[in-house]
KOLKEVO-482702 format. One record per residue (C-alpha): x, y, z; residue in three letters. Coordinates in steps of 0.02 Angstrom, whole numbers. Layout:
! KOLKEVO-482702
<xx->X	yy->Y	zz->Z	residu->ALA> $
...
//
This chain:
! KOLKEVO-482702
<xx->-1121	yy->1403	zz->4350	residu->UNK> $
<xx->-1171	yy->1242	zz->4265	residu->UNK> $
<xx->-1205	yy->1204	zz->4087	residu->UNK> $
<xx->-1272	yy->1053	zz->4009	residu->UNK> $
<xx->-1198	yy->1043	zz->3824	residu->UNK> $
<xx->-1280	yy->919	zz->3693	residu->UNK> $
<xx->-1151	yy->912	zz->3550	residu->UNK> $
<xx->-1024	yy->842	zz->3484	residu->UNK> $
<xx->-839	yy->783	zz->3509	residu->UNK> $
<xx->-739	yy->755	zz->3373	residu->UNK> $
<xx->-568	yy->770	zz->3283	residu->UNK> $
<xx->-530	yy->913	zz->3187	residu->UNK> $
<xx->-371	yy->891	zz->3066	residu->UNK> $
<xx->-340	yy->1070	zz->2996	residu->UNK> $
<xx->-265	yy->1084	zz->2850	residu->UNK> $
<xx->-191	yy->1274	zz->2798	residu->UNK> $
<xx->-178	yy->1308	zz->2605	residu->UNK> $
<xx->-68	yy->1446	zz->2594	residu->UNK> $
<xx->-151	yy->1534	zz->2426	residu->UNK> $
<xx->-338	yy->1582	zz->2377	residu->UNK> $
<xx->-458	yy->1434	zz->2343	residu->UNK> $
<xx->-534	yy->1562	zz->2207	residu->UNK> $
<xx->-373	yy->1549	zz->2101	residu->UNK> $
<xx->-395	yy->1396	zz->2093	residu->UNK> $
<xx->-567	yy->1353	zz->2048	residu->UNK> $
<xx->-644	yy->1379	zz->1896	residu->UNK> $
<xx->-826	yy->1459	zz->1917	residu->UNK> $
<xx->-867	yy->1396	zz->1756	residu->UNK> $
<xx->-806	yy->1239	zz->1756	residu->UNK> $
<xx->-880	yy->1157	zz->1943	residu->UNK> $
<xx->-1002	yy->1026	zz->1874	residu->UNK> $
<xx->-834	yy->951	zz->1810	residu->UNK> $
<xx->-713	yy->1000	zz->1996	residu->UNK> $
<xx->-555	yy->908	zz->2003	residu->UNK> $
<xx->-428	yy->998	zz->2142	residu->UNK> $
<xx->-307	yy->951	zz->2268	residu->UNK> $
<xx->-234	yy->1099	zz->2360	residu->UNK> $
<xx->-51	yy->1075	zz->2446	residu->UNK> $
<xx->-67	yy->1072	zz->2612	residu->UNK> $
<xx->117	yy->1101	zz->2715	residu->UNK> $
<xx->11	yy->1139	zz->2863	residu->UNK> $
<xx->-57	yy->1016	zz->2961	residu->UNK> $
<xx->-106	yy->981	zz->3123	residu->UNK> $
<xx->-231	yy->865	zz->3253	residu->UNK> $
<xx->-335	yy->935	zz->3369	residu->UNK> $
<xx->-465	yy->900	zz->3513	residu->UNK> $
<xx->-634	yy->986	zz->3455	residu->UNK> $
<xx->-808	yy->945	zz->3410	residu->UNK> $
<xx->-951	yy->1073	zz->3503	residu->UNK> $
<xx->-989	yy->1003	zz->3650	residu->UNK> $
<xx->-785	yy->973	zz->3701	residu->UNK> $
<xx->-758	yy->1178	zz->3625	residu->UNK> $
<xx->-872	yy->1262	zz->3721	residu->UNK> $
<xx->-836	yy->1141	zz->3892	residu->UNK> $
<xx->-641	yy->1221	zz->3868	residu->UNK> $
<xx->-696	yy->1362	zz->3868	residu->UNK> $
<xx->-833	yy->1370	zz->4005	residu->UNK> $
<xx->-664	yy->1291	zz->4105	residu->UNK> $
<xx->-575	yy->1452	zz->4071	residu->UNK> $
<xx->-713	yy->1560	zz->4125	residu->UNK> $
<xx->-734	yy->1463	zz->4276	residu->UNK> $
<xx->-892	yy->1369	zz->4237	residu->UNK> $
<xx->-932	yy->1169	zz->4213	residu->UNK> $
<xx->-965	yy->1132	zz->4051	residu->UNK> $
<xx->-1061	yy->940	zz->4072	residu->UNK> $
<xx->-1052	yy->871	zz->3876	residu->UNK> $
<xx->-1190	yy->757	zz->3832	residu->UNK> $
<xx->-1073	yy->663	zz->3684	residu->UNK> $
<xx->-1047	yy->486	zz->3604	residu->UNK> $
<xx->-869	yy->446	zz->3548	residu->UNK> $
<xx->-785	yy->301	zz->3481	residu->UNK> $
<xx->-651	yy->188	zz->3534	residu->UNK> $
<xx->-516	yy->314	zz->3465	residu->UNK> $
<xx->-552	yy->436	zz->3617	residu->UNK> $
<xx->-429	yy->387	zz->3739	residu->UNK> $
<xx->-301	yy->538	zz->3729	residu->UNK> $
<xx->-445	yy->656	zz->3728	residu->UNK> $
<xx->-520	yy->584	zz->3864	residu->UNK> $
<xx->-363	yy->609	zz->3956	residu->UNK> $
<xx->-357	yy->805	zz->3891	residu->UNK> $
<xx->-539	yy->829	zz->3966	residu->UNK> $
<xx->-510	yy->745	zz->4123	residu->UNK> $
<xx->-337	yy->851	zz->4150	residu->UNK> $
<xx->-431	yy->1003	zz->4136	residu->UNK> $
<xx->-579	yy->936	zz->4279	residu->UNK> $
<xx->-702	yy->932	zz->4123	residu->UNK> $
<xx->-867	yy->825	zz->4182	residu->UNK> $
<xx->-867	yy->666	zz->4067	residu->UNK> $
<xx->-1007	yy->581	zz->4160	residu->UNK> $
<xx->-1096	yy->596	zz->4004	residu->UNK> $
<xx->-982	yy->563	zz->3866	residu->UNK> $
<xx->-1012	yy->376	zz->3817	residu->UNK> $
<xx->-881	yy->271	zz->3715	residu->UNK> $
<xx->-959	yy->167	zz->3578	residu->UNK> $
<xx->-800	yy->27	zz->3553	residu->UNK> $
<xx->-878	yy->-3	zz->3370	residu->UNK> $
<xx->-871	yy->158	zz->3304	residu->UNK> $
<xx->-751	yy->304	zz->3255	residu->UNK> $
<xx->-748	yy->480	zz->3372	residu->UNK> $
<xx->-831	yy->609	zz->3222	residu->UNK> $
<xx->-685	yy->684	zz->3140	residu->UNK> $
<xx->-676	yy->850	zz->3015	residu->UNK> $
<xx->-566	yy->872	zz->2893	residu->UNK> $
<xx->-528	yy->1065	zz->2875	residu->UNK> $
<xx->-432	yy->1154	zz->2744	residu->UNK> $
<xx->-414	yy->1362	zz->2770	residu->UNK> $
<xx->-351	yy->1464	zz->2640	residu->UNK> $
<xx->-242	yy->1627	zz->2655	residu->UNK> $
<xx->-449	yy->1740	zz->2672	residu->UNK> $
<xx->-492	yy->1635	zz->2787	residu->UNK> $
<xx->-618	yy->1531	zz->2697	residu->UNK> $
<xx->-640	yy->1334	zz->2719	residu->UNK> $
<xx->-691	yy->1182	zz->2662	residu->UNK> $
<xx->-731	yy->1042	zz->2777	residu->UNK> $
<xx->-761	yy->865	zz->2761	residu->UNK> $
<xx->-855	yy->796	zz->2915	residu->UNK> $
<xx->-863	yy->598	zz->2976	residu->UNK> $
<xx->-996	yy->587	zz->3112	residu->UNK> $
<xx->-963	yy->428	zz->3165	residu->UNK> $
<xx->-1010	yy->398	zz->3352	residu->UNK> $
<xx->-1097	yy->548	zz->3350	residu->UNK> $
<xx->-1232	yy->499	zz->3251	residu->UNK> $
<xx->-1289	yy->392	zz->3411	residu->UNK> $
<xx->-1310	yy->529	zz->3525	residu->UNK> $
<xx->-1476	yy->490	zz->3546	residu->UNK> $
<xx->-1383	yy->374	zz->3677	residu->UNK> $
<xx->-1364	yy->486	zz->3818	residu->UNK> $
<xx->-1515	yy->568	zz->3906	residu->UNK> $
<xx->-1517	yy->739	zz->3991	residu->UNK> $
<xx->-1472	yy->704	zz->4154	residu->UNK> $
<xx->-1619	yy->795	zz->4274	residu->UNK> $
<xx->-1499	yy->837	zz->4430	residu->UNK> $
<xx->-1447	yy->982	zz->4370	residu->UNK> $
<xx->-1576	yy->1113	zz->4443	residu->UNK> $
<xx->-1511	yy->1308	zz->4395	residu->UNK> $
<xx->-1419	yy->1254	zz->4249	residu->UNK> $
<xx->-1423	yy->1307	zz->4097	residu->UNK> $
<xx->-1413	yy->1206	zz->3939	residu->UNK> $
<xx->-1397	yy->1215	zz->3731	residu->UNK> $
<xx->-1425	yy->1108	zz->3598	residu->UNK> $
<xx->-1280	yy->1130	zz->3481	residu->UNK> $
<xx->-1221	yy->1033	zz->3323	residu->UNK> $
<xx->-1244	yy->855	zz->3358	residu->UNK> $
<xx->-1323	yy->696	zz->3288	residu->UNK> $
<xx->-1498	yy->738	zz->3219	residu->UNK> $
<xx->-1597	yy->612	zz->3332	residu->UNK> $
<xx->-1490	yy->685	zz->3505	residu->UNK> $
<xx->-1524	yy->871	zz->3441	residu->UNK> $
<xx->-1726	yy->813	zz->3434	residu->UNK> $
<xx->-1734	yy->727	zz->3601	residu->UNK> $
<xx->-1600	yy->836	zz->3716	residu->UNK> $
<xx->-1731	yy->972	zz->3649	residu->UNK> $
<xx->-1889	yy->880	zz->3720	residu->UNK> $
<xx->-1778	yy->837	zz->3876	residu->UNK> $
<xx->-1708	yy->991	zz->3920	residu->UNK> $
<xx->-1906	yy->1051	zz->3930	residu->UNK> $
<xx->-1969	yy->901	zz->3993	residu->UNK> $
<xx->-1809	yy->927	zz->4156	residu->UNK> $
<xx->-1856	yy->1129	zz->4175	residu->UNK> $
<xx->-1668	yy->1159	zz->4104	residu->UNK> $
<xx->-1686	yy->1339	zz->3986	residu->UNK> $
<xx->-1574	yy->1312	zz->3858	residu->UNK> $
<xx->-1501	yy->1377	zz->3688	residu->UNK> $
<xx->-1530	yy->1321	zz->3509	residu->UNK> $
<xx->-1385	yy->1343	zz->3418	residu->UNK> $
<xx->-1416	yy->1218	zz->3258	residu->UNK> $
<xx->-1242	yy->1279	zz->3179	residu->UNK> $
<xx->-1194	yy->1160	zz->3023	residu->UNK> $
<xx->-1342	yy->1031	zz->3087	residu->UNK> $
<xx->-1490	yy->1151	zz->3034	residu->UNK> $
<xx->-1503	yy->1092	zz->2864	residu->UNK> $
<xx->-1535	yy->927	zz->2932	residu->UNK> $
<xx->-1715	yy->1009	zz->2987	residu->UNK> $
<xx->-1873	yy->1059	zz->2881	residu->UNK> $
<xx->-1951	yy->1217	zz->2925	residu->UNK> $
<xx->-2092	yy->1118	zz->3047	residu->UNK> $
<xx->-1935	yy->1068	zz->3140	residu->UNK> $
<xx->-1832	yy->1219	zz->3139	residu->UNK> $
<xx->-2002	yy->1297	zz->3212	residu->UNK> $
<xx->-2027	yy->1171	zz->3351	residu->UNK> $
<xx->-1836	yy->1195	zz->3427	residu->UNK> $
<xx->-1879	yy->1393	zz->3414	residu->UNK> $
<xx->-2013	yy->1350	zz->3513	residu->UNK> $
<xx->-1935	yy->1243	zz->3652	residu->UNK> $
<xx->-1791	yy->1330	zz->3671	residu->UNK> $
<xx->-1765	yy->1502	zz->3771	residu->UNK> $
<xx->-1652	yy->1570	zz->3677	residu->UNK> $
<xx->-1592	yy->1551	zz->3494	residu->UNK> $
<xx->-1408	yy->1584	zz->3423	residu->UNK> $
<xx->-1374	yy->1585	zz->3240	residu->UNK> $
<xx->-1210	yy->1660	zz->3123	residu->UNK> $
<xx->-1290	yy->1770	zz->2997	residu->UNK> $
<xx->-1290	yy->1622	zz->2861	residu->UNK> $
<xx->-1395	yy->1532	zz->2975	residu->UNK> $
<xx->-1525	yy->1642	zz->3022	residu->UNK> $
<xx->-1566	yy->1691	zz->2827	residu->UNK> $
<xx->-1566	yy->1501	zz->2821	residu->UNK> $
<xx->-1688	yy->1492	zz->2969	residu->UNK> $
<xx->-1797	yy->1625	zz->2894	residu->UNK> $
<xx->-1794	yy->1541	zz->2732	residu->UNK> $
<xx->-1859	yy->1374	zz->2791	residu->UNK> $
<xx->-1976	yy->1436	zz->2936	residu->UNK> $
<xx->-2056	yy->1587	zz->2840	residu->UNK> $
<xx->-2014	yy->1701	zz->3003	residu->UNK> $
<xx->-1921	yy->1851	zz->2994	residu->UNK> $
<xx->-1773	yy->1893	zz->3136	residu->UNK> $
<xx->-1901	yy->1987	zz->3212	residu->UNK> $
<xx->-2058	yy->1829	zz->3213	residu->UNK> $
<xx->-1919	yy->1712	zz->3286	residu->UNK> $
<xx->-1861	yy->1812	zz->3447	residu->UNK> $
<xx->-2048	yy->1855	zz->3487	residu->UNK> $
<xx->-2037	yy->1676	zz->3520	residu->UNK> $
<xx->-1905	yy->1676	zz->3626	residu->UNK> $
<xx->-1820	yy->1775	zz->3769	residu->UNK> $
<xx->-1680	yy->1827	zz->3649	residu->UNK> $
<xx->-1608	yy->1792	zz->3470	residu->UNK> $
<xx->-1412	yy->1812	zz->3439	residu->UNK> $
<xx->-1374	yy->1823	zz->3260	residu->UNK> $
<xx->-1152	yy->1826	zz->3258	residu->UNK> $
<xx->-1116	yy->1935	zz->3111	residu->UNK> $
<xx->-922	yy->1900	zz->3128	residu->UNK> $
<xx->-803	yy->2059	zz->3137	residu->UNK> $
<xx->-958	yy->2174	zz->3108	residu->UNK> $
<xx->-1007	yy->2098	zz->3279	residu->UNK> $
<xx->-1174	yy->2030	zz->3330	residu->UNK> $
<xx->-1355	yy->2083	zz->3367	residu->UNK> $
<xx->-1467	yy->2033	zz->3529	residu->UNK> $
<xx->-1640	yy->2029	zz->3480	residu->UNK> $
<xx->-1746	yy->2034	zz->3641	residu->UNK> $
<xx->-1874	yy->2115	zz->3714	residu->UNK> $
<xx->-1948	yy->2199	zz->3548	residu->UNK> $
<xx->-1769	yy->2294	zz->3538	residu->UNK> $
<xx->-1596	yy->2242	zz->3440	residu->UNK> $
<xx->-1438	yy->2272	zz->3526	residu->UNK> $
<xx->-1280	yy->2283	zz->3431	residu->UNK> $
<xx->-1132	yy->2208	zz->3489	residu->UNK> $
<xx->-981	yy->2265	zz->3426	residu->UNK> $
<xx->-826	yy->2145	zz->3392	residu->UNK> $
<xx->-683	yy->2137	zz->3514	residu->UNK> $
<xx->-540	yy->2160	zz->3416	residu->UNK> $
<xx->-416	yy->2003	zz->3421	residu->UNK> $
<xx->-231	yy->2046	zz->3447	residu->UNK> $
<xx->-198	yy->1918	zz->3278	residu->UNK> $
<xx->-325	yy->1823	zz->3153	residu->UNK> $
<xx->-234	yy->1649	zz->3160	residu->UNK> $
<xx->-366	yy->1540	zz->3172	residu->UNK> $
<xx->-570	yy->1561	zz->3152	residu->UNK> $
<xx->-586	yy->1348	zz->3199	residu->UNK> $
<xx->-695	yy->1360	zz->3337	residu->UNK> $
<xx->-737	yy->1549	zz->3369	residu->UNK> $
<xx->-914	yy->1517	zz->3375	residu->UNK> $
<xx->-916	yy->1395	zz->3508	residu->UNK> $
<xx->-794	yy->1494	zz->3619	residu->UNK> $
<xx->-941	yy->1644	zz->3585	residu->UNK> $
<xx->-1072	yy->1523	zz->3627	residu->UNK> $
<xx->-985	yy->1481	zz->3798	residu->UNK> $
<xx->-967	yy->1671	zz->3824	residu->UNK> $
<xx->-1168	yy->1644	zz->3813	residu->UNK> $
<xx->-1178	yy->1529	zz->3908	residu->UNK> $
<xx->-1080	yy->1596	zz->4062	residu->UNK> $
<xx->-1146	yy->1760	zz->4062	residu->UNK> $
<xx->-1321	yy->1689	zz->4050	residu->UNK> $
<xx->-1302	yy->1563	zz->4191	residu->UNK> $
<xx->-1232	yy->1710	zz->4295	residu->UNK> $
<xx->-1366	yy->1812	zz->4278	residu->UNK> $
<xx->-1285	yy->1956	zz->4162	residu->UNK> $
<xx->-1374	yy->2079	zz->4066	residu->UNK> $
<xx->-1390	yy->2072	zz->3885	residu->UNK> $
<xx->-1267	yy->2196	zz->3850	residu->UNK> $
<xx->-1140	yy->2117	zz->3956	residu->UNK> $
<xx->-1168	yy->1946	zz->3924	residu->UNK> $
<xx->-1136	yy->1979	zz->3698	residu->UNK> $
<xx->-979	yy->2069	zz->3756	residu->UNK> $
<xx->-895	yy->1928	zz->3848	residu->UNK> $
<xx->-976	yy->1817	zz->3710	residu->UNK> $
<xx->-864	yy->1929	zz->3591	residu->UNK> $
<xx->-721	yy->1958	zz->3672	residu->UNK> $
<xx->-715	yy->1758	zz->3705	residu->UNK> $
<xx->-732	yy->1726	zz->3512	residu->UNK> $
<xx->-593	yy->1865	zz->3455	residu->UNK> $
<xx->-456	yy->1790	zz->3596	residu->UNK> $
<xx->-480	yy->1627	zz->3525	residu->UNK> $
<xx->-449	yy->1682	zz->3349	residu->UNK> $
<xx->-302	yy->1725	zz->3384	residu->UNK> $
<xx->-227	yy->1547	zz->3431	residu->UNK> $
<xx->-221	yy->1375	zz->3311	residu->UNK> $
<xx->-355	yy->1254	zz->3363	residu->UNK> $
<xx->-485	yy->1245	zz->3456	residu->UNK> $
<xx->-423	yy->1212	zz->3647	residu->UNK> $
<xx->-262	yy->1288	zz->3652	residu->UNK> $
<xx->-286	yy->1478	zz->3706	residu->UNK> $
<xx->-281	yy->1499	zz->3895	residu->UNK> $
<xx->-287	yy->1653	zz->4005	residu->UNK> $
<xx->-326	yy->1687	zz->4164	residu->UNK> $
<xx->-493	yy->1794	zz->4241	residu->UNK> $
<xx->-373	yy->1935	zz->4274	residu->UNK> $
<xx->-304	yy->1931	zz->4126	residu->UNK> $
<xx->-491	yy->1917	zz->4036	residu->UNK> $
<xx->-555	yy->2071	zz->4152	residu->UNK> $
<xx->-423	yy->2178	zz->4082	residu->UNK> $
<xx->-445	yy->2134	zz->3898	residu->UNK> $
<xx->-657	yy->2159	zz->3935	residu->UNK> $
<xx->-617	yy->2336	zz->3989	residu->UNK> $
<xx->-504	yy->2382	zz->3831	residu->UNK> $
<xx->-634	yy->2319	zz->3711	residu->UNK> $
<xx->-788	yy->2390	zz->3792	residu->UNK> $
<xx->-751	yy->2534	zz->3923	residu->UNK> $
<xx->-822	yy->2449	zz->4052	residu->UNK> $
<xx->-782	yy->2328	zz->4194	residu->UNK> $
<xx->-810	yy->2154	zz->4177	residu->UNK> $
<xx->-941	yy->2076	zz->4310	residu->UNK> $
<xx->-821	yy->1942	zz->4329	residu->UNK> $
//
């Protein structure tokens, strides 16, 4: 199974504050906010959407083809992608320009604050959907606003169904937009932030937006998720991670989860549950490309969560 992935590549430097950012912060007192929070954690990782949900499409046994714009700091995650046979066809270097980079701190609930350079990203408008890629499927995640707009038209324009998964990019759209990509796309994945968000801005309920589509995925983290589609919602429940060490990433190892089951044909029911059980096993590692397993190892864990034999 192939999947074309407009998004981004990027940096993420995470940053672990080990108290409560609400100590800390005086409710009363924000128009005036003047904090730094000690930070004995730190680390550098590979991340960014489009790389994210390529790893994990790897694991699952699926090509992952990332439609991305970097800058001339790539180089040692260039090498990471090619080592794991990750397609980089499509992942142009821009020599005048930083690779995006985020800047996360995580405090002991889990909550974060993030500081985002886009950087080459913001030319992503640079790369085309490539049209040779009959029975794939494809998804519009969190990348410059011009790339998101075109790889949208594109992916229509080439026959290539595909997700639209605006993550922290949909408040770079108006309403008129927002509706458009519902529109285009096949299918529609939001957290539960996002789709009041969506609502908000589009004037359609959960319900208006997935008569539009073939189905709507609203991730309601460990409540689980629902599957709006064909007039009914499914609930998903939330495979259980063995540890909460990370949450960096989750939602792009869920969306490859999506993906895989979706280019494979899966039903509903069994496509959430991989989606799931993809997003809890990478919680429990740090970063966003470091968990591994193997499909034996994955078919076991599916049938502990769920009951029920993976179609893997």
């Amino acid at each position: 199974m192939t999947a074309v992935i407009s998004g981004s590549m990027a940096f993420d430097t995470i940053m672990v504050f080990n108290d409560r950012f609400a100590n800390h912060i005086l409710p009363d007192q924000v128009h005036i906010l003047n904090v730094a929070f000690l930070v004995p954690e730190m680390r550098r990782e590979f991340g960014g959407t489009a790389g994210n949900i390529a790893y994990n499409l790897r694991l699952l046994g699926s090509e992952g083809v990332p439609l991305s714009t970097v800058g001339s700091d790539f180089e040692k995650y260039m090498e990471w992608l090619n080592s794991h046979g990750i397609n980089t066809a499509y992942v142009k270097t821009l020599n005048d320009q930083y690779t995006a980079q985020a800047f996360i701190t995580t405090d002991l609930d889990d909550n974060q604050i993030t500081a985002f350079h886009p950087g080459a990203m913001g030319e992503g408008h640079q790369i085309n959907v490539p049209t040779d890629y009959s029975g794939a499927v494809g998804i519009v995640a969190p990348n410059g606003r011009d790339a998101m707009l075109q790889h949208a038209e594109q992916f229509v324009a080439a026959g290539i169904p595909f997700i639209f998964d605006p993550g922290q990019g949909l408040p770079m759209f108006d309403g008129d937009e927002l509706t458009k990509f519902v529109d285009q796309a096949t299918w529609v994945a939001v957290n539960d932030y996002e789709s009041r968000l969506m609502q908000e801005r589009t004037g359609l309920s959960l319900e208006q937006i997935a008569e539009r589509v073939k189905a709507l995925v609203v991730t309601r983290g460990a409540e689980g998720s629902w599957i709006f589609t064909g007039g009914e919602r499914l609930e998903i429940p939330a495979a259980k991670p063995e540890a909460v060490t990370d949450p960096t990433g989750c939602g792009d190892a869920f969306r490859a989860g999506l993906l895989h089951g979706l280019g494979e044909g899966w039903d509903w029911q069994q496509t959430g549950q991989l989606a799931s059980l993809m997003g809890s096993i990478k919680v429990a590692t740090a970063g966003t490309q470091n968990h591994k397993f193997s499909l034996d190892d994955l078919r076991k864990r599916y049938e502990a969560a769920f009951g029920s034999n993976a179609p893997l």
